[in-house]
PyMOL Python script that loads the backbone (N, CA, C, O; Angstrom):
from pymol import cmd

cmd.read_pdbstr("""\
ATOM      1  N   UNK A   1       0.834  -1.185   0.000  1.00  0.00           N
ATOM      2  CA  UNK A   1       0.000   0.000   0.000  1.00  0.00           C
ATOM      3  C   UNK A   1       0.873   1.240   0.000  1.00  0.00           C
ATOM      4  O   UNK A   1       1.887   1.229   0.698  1.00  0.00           O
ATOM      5  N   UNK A   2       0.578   2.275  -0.699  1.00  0.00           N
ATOM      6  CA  UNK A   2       1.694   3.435  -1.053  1.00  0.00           C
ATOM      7  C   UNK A   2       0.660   4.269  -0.002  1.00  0.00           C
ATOM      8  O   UNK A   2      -0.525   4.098   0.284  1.00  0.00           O
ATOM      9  N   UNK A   3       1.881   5.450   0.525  1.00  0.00           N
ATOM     10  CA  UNK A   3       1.199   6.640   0.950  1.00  0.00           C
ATOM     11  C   UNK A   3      -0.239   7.095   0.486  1.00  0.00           C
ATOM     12  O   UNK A   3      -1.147   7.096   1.317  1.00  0.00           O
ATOM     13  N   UNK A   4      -0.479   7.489  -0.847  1.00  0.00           N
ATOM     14  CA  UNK A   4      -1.659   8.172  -1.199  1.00  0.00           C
ATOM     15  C   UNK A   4      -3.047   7.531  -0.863  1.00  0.00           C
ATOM     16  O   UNK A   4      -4.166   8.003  -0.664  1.00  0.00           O
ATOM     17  N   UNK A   5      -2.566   6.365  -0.878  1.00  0.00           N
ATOM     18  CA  UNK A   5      -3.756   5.064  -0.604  1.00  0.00           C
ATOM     19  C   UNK A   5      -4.368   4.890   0.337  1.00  0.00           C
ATOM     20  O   UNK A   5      -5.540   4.514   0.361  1.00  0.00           O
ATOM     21  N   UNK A   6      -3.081   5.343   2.064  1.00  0.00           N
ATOM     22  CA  UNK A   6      -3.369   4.906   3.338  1.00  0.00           C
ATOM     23  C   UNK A   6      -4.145   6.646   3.324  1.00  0.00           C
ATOM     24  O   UNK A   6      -5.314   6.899   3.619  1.00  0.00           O
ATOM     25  N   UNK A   7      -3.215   7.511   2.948  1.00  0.00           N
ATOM     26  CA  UNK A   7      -4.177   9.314   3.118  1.00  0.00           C
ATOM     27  C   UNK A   7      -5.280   8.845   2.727  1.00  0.00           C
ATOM     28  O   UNK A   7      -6.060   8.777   3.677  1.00  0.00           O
ATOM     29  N   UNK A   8      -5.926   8.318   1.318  1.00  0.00           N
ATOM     30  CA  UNK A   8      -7.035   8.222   0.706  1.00  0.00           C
ATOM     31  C   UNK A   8      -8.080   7.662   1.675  1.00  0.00           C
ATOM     32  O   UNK A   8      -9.057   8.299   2.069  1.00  0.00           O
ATOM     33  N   UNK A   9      -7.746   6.281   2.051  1.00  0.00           N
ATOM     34  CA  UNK A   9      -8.378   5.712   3.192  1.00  0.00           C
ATOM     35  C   UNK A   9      -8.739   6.387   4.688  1.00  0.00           C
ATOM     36  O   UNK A   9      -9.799   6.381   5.314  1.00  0.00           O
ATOM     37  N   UNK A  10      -7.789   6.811   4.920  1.00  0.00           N
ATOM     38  CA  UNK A  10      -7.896   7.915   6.141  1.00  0.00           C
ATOM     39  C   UNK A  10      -9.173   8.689   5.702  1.00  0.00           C
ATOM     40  O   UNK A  10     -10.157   8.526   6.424  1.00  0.00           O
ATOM     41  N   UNK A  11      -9.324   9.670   4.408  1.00  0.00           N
ATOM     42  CA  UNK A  11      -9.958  10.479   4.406  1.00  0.00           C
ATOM     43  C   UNK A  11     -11.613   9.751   3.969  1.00  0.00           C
ATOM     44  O   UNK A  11     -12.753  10.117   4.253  1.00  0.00           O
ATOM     45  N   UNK A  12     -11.248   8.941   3.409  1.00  0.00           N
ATOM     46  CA  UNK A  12     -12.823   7.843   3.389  1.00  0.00           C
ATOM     47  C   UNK A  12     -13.486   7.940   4.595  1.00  0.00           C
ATOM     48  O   UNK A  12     -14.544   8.540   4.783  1.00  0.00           O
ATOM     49  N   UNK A  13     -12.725   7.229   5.538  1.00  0.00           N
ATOM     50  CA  UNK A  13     -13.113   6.719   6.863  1.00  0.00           C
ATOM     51  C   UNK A  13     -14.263   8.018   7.525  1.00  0.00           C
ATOM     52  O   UNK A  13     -15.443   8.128   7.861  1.00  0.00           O
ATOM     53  N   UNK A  14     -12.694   9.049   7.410  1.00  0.00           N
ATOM     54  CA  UNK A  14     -13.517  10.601   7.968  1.00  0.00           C
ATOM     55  C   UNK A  14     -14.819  11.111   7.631  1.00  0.00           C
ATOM     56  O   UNK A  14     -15.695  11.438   8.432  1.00  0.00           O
ATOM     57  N   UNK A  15     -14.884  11.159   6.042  1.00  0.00           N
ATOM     58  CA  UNK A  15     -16.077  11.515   5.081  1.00  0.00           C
ATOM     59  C   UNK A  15     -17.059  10.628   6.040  1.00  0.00           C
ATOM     60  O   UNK A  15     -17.938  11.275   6.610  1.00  0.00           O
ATOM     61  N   UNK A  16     -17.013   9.261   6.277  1.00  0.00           N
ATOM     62  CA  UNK A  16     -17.951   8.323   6.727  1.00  0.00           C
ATOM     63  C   UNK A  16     -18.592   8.596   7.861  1.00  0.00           C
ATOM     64  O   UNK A  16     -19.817   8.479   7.899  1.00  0.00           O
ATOM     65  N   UNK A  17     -17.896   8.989   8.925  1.00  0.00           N
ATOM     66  CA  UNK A  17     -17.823   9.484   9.858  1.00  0.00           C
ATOM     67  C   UNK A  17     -18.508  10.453  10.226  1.00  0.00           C
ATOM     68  O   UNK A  17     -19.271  10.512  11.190  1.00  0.00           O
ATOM     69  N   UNK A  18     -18.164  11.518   9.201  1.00  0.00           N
ATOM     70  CA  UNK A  18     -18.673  12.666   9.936  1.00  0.00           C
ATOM     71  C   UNK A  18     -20.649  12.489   8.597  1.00  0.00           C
ATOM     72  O   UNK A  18     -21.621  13.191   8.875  1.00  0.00           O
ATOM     73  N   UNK A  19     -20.676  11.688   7.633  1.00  0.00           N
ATOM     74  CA  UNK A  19     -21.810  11.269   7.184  1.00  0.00           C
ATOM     75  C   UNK A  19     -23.072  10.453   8.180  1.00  0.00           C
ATOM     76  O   UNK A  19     -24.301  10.528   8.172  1.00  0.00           O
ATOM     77  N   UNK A  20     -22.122   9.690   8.977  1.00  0.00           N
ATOM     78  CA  UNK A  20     -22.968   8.955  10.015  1.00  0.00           C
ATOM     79  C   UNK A  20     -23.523  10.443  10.898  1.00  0.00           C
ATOM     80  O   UNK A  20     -24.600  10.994  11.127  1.00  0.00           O
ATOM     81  N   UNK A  21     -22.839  10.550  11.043  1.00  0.00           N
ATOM     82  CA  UNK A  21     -22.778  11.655  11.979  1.00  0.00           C
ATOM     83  C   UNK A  21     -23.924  12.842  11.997  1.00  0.00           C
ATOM     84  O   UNK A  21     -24.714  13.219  12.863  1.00  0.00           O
ATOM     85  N   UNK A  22     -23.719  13.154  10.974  1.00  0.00           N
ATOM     86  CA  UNK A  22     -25.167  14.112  10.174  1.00  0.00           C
ATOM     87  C   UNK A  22     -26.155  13.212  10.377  1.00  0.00           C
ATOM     88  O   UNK A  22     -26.918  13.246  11.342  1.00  0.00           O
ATOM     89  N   UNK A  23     -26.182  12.212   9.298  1.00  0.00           N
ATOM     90  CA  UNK A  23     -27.406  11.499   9.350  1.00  0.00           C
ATOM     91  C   UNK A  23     -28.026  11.244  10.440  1.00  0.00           C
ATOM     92  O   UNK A  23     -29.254  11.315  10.493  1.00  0.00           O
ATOM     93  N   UNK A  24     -27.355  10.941  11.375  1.00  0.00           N
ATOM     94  CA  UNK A  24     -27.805  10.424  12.977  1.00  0.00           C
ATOM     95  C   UNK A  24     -28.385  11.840  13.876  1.00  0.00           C
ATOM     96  O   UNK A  24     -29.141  11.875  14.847  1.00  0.00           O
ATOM     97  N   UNK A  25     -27.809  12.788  13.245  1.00  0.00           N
ATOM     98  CA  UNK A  25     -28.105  14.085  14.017  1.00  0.00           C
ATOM     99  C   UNK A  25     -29.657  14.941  13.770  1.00  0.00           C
ATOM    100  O   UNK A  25     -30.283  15.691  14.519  1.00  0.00           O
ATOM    101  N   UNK A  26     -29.968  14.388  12.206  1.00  0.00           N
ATOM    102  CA  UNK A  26     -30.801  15.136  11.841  1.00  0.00           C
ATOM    103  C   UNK A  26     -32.738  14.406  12.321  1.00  0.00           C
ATOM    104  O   UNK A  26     -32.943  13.204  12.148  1.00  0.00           O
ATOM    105  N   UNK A  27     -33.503  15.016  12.690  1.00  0.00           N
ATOM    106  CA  UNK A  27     -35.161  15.018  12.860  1.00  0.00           C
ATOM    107  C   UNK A  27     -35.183  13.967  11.951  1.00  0.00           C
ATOM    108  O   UNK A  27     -34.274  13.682  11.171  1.00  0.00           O
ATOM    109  N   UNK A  28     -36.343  13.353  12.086  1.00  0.00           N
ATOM    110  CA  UNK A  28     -36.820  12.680  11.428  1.00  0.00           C
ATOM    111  C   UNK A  28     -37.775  13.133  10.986  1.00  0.00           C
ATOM    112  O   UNK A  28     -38.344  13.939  11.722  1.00  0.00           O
ATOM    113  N   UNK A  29     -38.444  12.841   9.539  1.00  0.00           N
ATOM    114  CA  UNK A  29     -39.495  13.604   9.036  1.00  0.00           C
ATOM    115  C   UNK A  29     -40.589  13.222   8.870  1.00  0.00           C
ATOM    116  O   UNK A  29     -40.921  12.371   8.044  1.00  0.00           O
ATOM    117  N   UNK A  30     -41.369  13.852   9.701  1.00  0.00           N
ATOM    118  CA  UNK A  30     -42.956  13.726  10.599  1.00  0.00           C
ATOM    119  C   UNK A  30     -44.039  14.009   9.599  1.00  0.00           C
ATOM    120  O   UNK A  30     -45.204  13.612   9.644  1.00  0.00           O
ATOM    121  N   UNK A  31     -43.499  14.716   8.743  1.00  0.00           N
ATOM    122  CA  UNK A  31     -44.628  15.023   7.516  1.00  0.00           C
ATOM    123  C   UNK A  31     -45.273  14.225   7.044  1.00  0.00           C
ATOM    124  O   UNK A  31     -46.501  14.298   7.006  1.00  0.00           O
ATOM    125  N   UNK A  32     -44.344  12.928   6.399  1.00  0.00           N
ATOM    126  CA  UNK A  32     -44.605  12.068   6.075  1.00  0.00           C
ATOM    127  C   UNK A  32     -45.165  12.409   4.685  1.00  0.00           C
ATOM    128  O   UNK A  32     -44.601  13.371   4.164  1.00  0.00           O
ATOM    129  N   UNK A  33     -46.295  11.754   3.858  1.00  0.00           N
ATOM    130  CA  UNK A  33     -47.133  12.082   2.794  1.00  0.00           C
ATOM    131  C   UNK A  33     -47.205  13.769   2.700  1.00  0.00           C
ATOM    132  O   UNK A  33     -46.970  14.436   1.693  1.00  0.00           O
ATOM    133  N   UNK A  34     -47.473  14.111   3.610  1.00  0.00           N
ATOM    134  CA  UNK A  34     -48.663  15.518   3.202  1.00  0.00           C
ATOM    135  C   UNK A  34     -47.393  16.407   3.000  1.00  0.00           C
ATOM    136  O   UNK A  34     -47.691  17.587   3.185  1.00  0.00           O
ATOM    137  N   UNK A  35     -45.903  16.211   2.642  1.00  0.00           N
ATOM    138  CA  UNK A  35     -44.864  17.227   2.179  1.00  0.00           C
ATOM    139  C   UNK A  35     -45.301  17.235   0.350  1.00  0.00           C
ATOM    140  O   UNK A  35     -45.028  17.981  -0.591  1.00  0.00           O
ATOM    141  N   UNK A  36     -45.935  16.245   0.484  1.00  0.00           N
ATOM    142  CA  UNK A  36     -45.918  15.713  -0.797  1.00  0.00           C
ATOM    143  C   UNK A  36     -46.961  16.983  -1.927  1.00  0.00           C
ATOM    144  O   UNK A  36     -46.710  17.480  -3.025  1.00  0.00           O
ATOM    145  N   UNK A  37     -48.024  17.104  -1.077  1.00  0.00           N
ATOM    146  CA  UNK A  37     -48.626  18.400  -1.400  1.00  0.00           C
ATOM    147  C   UNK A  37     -48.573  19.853  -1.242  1.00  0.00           C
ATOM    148  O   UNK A  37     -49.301  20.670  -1.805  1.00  0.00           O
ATOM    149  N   UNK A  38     -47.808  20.038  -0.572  1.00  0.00           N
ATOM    150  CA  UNK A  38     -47.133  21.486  -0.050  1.00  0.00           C
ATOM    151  C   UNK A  38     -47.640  21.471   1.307  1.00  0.00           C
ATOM    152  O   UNK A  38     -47.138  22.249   2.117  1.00  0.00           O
ATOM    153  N   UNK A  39     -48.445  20.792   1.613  1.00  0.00           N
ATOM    154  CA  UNK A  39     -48.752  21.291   3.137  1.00  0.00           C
ATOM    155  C   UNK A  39     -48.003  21.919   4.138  1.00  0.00           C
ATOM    156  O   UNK A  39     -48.312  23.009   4.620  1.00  0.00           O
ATOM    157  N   UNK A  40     -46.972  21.225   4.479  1.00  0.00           N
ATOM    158  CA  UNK A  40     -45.994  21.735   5.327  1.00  0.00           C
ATOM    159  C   UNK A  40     -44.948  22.993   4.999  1.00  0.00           C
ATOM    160  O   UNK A  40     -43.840  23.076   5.528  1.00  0.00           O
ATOM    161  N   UNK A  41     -45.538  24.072   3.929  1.00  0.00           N
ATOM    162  CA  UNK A  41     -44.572  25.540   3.476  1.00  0.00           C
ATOM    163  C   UNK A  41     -44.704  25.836   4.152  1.00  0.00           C
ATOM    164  O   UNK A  41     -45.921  25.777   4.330  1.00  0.00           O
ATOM    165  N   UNK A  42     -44.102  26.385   5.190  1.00  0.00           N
ATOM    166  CA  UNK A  42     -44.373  27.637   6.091  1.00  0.00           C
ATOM    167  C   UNK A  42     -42.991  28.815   5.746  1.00  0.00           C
ATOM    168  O   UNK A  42     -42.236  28.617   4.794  1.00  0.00           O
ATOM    169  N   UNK A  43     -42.889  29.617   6.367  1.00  0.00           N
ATOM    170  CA  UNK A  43     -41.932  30.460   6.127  1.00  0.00           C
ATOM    171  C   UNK A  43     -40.656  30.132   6.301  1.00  0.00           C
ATOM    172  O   UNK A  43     -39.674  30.420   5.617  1.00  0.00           O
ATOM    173  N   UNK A  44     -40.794  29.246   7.675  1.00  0.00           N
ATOM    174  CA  UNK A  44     -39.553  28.172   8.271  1.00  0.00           C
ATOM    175  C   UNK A  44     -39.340  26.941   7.657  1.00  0.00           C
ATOM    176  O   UNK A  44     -38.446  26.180   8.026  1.00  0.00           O
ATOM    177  N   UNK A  45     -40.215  26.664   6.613  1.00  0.00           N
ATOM    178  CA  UNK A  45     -39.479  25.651   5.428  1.00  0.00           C
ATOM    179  C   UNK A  45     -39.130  26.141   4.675  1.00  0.00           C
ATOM    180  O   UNK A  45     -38.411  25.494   3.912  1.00  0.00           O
ATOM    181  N   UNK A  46     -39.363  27.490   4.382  1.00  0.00           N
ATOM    182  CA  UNK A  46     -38.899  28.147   2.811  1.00  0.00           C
ATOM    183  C   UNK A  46     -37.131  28.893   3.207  1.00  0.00           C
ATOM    184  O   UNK A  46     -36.190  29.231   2.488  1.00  0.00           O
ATOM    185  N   UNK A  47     -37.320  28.893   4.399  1.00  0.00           N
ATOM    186  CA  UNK A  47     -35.488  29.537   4.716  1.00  0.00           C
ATOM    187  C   UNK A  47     -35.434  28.279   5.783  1.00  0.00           C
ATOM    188  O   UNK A  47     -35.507  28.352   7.009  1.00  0.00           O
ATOM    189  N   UNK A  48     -35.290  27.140   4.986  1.00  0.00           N
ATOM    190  CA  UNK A  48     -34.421  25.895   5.908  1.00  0.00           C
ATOM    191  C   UNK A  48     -33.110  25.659   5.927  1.00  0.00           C
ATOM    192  O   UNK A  48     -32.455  24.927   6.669  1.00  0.00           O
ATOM    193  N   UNK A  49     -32.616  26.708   4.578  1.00  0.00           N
ATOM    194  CA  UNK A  49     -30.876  26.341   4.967  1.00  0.00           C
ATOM    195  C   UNK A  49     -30.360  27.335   6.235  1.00  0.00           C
ATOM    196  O   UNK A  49     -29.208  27.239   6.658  1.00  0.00           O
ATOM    197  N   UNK A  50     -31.046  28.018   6.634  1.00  0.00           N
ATOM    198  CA  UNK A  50     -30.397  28.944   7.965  1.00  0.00           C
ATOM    199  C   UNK A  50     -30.683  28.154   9.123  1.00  0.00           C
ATOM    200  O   UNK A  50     -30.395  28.631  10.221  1.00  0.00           O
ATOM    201  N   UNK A  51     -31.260  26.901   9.044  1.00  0.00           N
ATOM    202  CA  UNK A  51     -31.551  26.638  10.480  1.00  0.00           C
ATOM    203  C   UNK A  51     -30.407  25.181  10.417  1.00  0.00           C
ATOM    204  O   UNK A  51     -29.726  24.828   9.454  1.00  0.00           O
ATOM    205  N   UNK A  52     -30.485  24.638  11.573  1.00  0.00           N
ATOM    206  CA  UNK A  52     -29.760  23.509  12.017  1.00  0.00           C
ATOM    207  C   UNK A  52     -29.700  22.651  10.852  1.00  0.00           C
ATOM    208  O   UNK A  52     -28.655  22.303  10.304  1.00  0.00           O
ATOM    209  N   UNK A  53     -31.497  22.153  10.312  1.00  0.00           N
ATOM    210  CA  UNK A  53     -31.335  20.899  10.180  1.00  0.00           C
ATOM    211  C   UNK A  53     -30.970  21.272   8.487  1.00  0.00           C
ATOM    212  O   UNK A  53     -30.791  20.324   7.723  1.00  0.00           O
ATOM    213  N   UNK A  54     -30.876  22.663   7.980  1.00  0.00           N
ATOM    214  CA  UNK A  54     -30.623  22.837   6.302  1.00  0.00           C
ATOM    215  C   UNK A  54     -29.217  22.443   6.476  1.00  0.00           C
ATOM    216  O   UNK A  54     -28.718  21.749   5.591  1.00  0.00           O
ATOM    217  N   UNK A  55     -28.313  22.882   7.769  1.00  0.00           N
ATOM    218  CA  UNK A  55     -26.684  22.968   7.954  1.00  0.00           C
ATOM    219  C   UNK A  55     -26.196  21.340   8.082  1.00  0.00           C
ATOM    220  O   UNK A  55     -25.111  20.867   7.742  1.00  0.00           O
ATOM    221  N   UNK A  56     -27.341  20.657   8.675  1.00  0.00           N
ATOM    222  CA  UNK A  56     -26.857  19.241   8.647  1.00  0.00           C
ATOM    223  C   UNK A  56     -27.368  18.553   7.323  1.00  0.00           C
ATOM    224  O   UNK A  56     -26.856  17.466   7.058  1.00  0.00           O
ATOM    225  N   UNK A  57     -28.316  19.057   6.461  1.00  0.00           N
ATOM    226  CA  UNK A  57     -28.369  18.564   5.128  1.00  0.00           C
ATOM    227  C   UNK A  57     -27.406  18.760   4.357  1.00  0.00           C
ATOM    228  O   UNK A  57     -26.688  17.827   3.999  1.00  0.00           O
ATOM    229  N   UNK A  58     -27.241  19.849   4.012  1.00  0.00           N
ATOM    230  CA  UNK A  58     -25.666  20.525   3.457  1.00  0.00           C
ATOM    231  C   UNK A  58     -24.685  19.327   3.941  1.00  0.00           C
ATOM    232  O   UNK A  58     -24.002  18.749   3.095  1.00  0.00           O
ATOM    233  N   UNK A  59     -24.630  19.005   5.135  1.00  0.00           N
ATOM    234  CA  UNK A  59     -23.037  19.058   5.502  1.00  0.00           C
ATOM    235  C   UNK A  59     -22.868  16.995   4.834  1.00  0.00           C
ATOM    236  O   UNK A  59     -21.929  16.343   4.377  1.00  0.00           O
ATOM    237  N   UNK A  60     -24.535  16.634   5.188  1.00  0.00           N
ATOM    238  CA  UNK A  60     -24.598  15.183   4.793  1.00  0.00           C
ATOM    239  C   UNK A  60     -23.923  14.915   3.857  1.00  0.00           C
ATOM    240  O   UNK A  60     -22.884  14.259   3.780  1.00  0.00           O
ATOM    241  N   UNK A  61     -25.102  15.943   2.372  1.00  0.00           N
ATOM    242  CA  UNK A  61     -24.807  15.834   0.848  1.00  0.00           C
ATOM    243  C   UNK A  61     -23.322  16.308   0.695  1.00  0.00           C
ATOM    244  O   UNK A  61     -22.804  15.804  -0.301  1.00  0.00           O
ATOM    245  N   UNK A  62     -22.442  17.187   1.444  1.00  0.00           N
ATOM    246  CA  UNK A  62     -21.033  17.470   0.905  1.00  0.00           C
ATOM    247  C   UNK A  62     -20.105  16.098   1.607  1.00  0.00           C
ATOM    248  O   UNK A  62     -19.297  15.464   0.927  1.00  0.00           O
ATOM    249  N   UNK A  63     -20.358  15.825   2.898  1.00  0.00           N
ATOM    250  CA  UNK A  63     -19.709  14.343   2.463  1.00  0.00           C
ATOM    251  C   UNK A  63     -20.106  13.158   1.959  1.00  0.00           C
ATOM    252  O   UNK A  63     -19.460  12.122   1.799  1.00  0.00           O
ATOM    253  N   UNK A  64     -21.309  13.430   1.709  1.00  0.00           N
ATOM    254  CA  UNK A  64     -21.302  12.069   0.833  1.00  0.00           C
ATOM    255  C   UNK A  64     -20.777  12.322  -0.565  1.00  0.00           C
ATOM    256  O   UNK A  64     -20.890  11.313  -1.262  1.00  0.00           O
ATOM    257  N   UNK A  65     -20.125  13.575  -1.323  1.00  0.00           N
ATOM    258  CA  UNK A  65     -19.917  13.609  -2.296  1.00  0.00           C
ATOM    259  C   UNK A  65     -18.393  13.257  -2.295  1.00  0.00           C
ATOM    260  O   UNK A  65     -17.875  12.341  -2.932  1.00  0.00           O
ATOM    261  N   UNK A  66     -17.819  14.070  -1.538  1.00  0.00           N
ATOM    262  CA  UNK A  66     -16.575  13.804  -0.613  1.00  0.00           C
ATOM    263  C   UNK A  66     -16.541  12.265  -0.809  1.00  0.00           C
ATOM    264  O   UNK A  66     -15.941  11.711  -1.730  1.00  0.00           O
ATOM    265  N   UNK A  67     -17.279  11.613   0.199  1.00  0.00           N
ATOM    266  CA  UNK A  67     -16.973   9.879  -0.110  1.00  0.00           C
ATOM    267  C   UNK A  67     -16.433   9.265  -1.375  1.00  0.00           C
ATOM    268  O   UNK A  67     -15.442   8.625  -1.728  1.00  0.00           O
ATOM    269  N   UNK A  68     -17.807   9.871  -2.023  1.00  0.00           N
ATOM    270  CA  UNK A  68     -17.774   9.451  -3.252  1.00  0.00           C
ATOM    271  C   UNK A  68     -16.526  10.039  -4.294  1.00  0.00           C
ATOM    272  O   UNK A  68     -16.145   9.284  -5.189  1.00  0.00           O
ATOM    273  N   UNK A  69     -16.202  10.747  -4.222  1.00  0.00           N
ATOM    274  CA  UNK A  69     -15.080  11.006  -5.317  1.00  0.00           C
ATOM    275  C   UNK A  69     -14.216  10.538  -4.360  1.00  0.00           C
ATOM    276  O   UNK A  69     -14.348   9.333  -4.575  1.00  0.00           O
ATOM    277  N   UNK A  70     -13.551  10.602  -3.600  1.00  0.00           N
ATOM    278  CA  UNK A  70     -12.479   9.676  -3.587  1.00  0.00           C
ATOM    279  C   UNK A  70     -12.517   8.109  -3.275  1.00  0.00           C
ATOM    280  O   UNK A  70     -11.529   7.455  -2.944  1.00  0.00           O
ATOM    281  N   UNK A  71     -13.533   7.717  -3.398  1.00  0.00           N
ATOM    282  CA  UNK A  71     -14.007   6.041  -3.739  1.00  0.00           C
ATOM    283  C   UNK A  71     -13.330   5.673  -4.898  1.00  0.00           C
ATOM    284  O   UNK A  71     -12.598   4.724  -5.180  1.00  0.00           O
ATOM    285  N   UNK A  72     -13.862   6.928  -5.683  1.00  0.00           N
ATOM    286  CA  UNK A  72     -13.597   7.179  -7.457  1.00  0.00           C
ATOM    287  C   UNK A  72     -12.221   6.987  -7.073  1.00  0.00           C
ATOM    288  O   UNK A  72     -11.863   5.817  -7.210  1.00  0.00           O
ATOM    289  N   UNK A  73     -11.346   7.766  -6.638  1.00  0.00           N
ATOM    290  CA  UNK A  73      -9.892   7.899  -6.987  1.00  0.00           C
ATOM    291  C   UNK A  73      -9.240   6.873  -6.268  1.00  0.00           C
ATOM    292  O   UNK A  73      -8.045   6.760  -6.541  1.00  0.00           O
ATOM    293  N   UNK A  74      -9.832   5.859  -5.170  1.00  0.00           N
ATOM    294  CA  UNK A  74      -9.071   5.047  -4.730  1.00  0.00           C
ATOM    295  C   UNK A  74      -9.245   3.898  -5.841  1.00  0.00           C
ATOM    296  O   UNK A  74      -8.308   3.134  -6.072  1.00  0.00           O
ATOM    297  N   UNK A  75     -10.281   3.811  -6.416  1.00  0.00           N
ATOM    298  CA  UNK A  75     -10.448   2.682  -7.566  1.00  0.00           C
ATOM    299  C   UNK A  75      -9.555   2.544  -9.023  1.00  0.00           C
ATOM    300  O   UNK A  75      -9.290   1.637  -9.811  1.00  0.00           O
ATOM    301  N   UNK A  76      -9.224   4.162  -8.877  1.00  0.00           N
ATOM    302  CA  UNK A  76      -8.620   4.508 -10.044  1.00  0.00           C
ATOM    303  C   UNK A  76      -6.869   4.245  -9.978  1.00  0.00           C
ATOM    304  O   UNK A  76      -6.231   3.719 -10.890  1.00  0.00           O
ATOM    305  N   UNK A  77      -6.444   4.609  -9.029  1.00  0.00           N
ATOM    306  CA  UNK A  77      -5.195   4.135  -8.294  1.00  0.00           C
ATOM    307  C   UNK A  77      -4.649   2.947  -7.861  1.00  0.00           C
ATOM    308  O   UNK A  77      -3.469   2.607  -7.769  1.00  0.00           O
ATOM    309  N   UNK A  78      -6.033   2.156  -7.518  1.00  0.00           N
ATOM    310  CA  UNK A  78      -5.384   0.317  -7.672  1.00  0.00           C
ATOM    311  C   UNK A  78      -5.519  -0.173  -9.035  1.00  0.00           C
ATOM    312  O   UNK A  78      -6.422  -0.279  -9.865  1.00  0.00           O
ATOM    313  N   UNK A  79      -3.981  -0.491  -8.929  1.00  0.00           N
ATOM    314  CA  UNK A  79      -3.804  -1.551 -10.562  1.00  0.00           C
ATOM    315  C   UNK A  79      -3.372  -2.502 -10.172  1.00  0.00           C
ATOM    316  O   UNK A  79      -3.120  -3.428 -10.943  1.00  0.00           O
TER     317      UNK A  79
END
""", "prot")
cmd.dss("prot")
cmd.show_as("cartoon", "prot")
cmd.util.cbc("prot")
cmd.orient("prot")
């Protein structure tokens, strides 16, 4: 295993980590169906990235992208 591989892995692990992490942190969603029709707009759904749970959506979707490209580059690097 070369350096870039064990960094790469390191930084997997982290991405994972701090993904559990979000995920585990965030409400669960009580709406259920009726988001499905707009019911639940209120003013405090329409500015949800200023509150907690927009900052732990954000932070999910940027490591899981995180994960994912360097999944990409650890795959690309084993020959």
């Amino acid at each position: 295993m070369s350096a870039i591989e064990i960094i790469l892995n390191i930084l997997m692990v982290v991405a994972a980590i701090v993904m559990i992490v979000t995920v585990l942190m965030q409400d669960s969603d009580s709406d259920g169906m009726g988001a499905l029709t707009g019911g639940s707009e209120t003013f405090f759904g329409k500015n949800k990235n200023n509150t907690l749970e927009g900052k732990l959506a954000l932070a999910t979707k940027a490591s899981a992208i995180v994960f994912v490209v360097l999944a990409i580059l650890s795959l690309l690097l084993v020959k």
